[in-house]
C-alpha positions as CSV (number, residue, x, y, z in Angstrom):
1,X,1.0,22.2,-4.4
2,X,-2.5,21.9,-2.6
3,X,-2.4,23.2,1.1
4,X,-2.9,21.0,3.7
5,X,-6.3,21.3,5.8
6,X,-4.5,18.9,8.8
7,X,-2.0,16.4,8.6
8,X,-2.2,13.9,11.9
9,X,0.3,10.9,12.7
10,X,-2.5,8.4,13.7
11,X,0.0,5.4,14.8
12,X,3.2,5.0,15.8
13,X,5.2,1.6,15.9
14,X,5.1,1.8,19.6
15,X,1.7,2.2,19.7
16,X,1.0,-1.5,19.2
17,X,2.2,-4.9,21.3
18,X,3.8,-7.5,19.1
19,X,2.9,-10.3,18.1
20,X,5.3,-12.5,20.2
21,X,7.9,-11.2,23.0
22,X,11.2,-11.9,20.6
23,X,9.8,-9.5,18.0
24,X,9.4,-5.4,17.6
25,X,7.5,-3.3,15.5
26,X,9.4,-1.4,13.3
27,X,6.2,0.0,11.0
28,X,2.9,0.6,11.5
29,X,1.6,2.1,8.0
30,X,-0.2,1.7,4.0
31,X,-3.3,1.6,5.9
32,X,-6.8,0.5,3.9
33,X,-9.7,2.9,4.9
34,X,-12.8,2.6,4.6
35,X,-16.0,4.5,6.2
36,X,-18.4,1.8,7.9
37,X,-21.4,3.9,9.4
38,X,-19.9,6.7,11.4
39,X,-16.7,5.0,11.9
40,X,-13.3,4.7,9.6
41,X,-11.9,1.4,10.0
42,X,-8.3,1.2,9.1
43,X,-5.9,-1.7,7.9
44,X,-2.5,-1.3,9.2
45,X,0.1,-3.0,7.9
46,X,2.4,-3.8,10.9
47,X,5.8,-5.1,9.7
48,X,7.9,-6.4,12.5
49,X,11.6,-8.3,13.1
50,X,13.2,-10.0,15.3
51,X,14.6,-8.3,18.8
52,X,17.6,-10.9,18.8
53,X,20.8,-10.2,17.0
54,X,24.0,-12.6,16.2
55,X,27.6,-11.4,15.7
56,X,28.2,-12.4,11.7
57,X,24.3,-13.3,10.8
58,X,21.2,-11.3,9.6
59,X,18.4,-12.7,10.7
60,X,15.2,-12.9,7.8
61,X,11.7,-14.2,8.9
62,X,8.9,-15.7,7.5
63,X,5.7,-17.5,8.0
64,X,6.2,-21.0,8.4
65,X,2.7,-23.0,7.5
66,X,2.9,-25.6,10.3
67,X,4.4,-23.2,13.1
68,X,4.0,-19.7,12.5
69,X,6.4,-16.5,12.3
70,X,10.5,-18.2,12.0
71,X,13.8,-17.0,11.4
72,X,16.4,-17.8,8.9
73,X,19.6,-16.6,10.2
74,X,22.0,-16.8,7.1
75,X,25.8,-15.1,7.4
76,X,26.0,-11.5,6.8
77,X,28.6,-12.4,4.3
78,X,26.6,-14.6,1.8
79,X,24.0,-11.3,1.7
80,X,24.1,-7.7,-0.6
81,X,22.2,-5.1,1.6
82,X,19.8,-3.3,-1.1
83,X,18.1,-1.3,1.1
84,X,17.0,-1.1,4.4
85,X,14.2,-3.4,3.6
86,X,15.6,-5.8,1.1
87,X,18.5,-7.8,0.8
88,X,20.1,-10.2,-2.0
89,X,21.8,-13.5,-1.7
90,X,24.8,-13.2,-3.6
91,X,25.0,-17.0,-5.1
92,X,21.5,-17.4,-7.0
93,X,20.8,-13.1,-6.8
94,X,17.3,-14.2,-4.9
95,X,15.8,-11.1,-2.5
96,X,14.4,-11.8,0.9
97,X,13.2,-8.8,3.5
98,X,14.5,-8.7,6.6
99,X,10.7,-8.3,8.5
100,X,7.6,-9.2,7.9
101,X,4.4,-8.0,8.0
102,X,0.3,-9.1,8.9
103,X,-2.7,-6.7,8.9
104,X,-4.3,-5.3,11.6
105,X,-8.1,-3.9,12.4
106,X,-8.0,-0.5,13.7
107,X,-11.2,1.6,14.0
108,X,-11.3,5.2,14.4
109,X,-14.7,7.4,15.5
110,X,-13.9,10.6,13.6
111,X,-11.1,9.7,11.2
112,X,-8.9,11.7,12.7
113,X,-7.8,9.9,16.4
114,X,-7.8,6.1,16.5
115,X,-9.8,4.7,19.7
116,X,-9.3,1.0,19.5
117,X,-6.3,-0.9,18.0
118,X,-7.3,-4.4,19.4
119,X,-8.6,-5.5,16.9
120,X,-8.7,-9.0,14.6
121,X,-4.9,-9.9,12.9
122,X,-5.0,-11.1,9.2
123,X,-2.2,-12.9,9.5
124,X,0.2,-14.6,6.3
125,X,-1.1,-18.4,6.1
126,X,-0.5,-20.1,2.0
127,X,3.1,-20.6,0.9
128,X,2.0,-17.6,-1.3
129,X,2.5,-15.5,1.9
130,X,5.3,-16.7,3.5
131,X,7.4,-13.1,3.2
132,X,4.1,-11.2,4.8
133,X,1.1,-9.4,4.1
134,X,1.0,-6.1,2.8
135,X,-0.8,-2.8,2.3
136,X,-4.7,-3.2,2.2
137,X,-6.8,-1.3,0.0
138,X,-10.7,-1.8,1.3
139,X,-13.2,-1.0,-1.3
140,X,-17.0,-1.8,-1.0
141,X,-19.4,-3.2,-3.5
142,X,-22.6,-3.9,-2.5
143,X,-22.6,-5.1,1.0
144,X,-19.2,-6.6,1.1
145,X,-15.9,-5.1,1.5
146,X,-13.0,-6.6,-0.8
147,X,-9.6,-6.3,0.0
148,X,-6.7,-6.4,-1.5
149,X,-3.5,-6.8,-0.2
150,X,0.1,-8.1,-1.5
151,X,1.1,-11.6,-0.9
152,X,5.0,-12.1,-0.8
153,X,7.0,-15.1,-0.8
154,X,10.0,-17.0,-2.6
155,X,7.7,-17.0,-5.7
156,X,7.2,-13.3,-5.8
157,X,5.4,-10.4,-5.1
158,X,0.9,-11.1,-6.3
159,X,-1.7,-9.4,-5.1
160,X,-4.2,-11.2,-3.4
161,X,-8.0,-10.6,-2.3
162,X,-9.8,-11.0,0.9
163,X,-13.2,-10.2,1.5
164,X,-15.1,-9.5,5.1
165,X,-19.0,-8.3,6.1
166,X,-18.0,-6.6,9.5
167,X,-14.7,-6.3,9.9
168,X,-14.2,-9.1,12.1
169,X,-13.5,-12.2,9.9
170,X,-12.2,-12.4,6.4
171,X,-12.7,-15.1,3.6
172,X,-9.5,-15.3,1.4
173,X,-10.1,-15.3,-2.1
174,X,-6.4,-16.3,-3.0
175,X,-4.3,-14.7,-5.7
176,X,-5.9,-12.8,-8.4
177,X,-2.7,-10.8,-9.7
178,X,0.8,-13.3,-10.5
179,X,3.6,-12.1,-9.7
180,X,5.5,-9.0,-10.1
181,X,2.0,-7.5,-9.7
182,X,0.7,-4.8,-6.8
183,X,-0.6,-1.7,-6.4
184,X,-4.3,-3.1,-7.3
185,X,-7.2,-1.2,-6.4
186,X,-11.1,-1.8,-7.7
187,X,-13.1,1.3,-9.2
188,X,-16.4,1.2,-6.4
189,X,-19.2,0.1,-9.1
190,X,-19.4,-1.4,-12.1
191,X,-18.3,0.2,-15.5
192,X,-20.5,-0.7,-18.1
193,X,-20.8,-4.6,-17.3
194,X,-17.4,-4.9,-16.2
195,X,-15.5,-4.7,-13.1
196,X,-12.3,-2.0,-13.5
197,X,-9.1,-2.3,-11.3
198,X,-6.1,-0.8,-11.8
199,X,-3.0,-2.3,-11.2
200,X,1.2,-2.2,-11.3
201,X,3.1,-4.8,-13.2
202,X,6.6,-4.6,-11.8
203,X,8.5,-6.2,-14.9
204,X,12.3,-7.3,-13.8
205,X,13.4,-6.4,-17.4
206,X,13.7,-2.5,-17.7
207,X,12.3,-1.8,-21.5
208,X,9.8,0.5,-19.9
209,X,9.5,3.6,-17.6
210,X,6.9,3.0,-14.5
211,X,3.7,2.7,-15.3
212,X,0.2,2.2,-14.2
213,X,-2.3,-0.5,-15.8
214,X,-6.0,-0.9,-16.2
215,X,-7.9,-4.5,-16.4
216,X,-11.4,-5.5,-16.5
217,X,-13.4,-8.7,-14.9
218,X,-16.5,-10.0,-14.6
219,X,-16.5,-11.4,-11.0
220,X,-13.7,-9.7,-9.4
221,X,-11.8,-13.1,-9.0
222,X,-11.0,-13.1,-12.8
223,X,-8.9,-10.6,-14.6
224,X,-8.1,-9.6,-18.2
225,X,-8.2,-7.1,-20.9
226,X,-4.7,-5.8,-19.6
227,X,-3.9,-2.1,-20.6
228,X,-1.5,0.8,-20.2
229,X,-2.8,3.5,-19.5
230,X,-0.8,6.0,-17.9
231,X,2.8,6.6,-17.3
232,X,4.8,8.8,-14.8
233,X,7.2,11.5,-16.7
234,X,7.1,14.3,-13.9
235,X,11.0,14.0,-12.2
236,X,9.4,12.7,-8.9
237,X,7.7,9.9,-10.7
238,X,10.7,8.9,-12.5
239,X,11.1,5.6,-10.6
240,X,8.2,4.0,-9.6
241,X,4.3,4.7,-10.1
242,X,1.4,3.2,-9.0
243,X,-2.3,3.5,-7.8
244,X,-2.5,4.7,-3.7
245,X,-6.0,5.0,-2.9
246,X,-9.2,3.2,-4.3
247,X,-11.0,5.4,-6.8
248,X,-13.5,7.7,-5.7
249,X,-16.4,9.3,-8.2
250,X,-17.6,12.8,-8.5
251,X,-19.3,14.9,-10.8
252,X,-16.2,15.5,-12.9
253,X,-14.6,11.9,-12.8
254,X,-13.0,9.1,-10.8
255,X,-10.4,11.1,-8.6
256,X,-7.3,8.7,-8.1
257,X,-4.8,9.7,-5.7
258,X,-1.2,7.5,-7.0
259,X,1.8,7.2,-5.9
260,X,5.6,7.8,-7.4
261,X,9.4,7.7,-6.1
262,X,12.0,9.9,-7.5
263,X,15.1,7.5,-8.8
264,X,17.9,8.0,-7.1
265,X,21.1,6.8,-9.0
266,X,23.7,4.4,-7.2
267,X,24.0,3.8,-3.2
268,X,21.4,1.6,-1.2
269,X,18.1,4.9,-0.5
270,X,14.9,3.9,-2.4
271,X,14.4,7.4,-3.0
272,X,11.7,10.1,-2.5
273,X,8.0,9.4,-2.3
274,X,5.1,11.2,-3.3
275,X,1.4,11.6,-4.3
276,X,-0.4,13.1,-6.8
277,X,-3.8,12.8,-8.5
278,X,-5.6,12.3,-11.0
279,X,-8.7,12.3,-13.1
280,X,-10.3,9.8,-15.1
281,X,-13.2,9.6,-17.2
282,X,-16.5,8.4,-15.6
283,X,-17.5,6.0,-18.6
284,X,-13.9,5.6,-19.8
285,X,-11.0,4.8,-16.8
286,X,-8.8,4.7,-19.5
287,X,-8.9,8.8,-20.4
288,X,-7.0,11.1,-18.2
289,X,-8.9,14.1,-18.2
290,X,-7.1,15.6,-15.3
291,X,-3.5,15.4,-13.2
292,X,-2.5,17.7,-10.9
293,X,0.7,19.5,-12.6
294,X,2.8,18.6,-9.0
295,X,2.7,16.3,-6.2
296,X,0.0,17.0,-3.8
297,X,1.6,15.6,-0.9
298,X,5.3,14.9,-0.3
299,X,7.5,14.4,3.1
300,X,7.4,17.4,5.2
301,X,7.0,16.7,8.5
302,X,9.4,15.2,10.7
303,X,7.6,11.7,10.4
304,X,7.2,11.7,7.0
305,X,10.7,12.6,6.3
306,X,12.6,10.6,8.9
307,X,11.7,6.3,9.9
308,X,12.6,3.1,8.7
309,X,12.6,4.3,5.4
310,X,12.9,8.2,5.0
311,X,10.9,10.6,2.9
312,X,8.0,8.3,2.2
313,X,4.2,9.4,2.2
314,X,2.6,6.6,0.6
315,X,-1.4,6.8,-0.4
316,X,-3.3,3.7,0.6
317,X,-6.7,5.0,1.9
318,X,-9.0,8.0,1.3
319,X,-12.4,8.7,3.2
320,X,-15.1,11.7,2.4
321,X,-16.2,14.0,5.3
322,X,-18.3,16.6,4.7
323,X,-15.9,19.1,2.3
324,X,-13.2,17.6,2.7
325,X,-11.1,14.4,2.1
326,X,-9.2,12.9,4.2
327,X,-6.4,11.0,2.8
328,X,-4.5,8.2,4.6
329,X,-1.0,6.9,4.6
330,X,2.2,5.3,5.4
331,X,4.8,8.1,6.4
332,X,8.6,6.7,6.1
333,X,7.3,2.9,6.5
334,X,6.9,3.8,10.1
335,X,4.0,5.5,10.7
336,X,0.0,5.8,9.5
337,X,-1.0,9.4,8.9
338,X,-3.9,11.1,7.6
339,X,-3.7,14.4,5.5
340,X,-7.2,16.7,5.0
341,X,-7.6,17.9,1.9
342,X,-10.6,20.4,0.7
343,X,-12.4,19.2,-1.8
344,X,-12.9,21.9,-4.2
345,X,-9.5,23.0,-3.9
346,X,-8.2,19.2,-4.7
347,X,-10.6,18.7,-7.8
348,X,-10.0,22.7,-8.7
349,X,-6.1,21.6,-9.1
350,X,-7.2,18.8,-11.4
351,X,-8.8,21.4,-14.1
């Protein structure tokens, strides 16, 4: 495994004010990066629940479309706890999370310290949404950033795309992804004449290991040309799999920094997260030309290894400065972090 340069918890859940007095923060973290000038601006994902608790119920939230951010509050015994996150209602089997999240503007002068978190909310608003908003990935084309983020809700988990100038209001593009889709991030510039995004289709029917997919549009609002191509097989990819941080080019190829979970057999953990990279081809996303042969981060620190969800770093961002990269995260669905890599040495792994 690569060495380290830094590694820096940038937010903490008590780090920002809720959104209403009878919620907390619980996470702060999958923040999109993106360098704007001589700033990073970060999207946090804050995920939050409700302070108030009643003997025999578990309370679930949502965005109502008329009112805002409610609460179901549905008897403990009509629910299967999952996981921490997730539970399942034992008549129909249907999932709902017991927070929810928005997205947050966060700016940061170096990339390393965070100076302002006071910035604009992207908060849930379609029916699409109702479950939260979830971990950004900001990638810029021309003179506009796109965003996409994942849009949960009684009919699933899609991704959906935003788009913004400065930061400080967002057009919503709606859903470009159906459900079980995530995990979608766009390739910075054209390939050929098309746009390239990867992305994760989350099938309920197990015929497959995880894997990671490639499609191609014209606009960006318009997907298709859906294909494989690349599959976990390491043992700490043997659960889940997906794209972390937009690609970024250099000489050699598109460096891709993904994510994957180690399965854990019975019991209610979600199991290990890690990240590790990889190389495609410049003119051809769908060749591999280079993988690192082990993860390149995984939970070491304290914060990384213990939170709402333990040992999770989680790859959503990644920002170039100077030599180095710096590579942001969620750590344990608590915290945002940012690891600095070298550059050389993360490409020279990749070889």
């Amino acid at each position: 495994m690569i060495r380290r340069l830094s590694t820096k918890r940038l937010l903490h859940p008590s780090d920002l004010v809720p959104t209403r007095e009878d919620l907390e923060v619980v996470g702060v973290f999958n923040p999109g990066a993106i360098a704007v000038g001589n700033e990073v601006v970060l999207l946090i994902r804050v995920a939050e629940r409700p302070r108030e608790k009643r003997s025999g119920f578990t309370a679930l939230p949502r965005w109502d479309v008329e009112s805002g951010p409610t609460v179901d509050w549905v008897p403990e015994d009509e629910l299967e706890l999952l996981d921490v996150r997730v539970v399942r209602r034992k008549r129909d089997g249907v999932v709902r999370l017991t927070f929810i999240s928005h997205i947050r503007v966060v700016r940061s002068a170096d990339g390393r310290s965070i100076d302002s978190v006071d910035g604009p909310r992207f908060d849930p608003q379609s029916e699409y949404e109702a479950f939260g908003v979830e971990d950004p990935r900001i990638t810029r084309i021309g003179e506009v950033f796109y965003i996409t983020y994942i849009a949960v809700s009684q009919h699933g988990t899609a991704t959906a795309l935003a788009s913004t100038r400065d930061f400080a209001g967002f057009e919503r593009h709606g859903v470009i992804f159906c459900p079980e889709n995530k995990d979608v991030v766009f390739f910075p510039e054209r390939i050929g004449d098309e746009y390239v995004a990867l992305h994760r289709p989350n099938a309920a029917t197990p015929f497959t290991a995880p894997e990671m997919w490639l499609a191609r549009s014209p606009d960006l609002f318009h997907w298709g040309r859906h294909e494989h191509f690349h599959s976990g097989g390491a043992a700490w990819e043997t659960s889940r799999i997906g794209a972390g941080t937009p690609p970024v080019r250099t000489p050699e190829g598109w460096l891709e920094i993904y994510h994957g979970s180690r399965r854990v057999s019975g019991g209610s953990e979600v199991g290990v997260y890690s990240a590790g990279a990889l190389l495609l081809d410049l003119n051809d996303p769908r060749r591999v030309i280079g993988r690192s042969a082990e993860p390149i981060l995984v939970p070491e620190t304290e914060f990384e290894r213990e939170g709402f969800v333990p040992n999770v770093v989680f790859p959503t961002g990644i920002v170039e400065r100077e030599d180095t990269y710096l590579v942001y995260y969620g750590a344990a669905d608590t915290a945002t972090a940012m690891a600095e890599f070298s550059r050389n040495e993360l490409l020279a792994s990749l070889r």
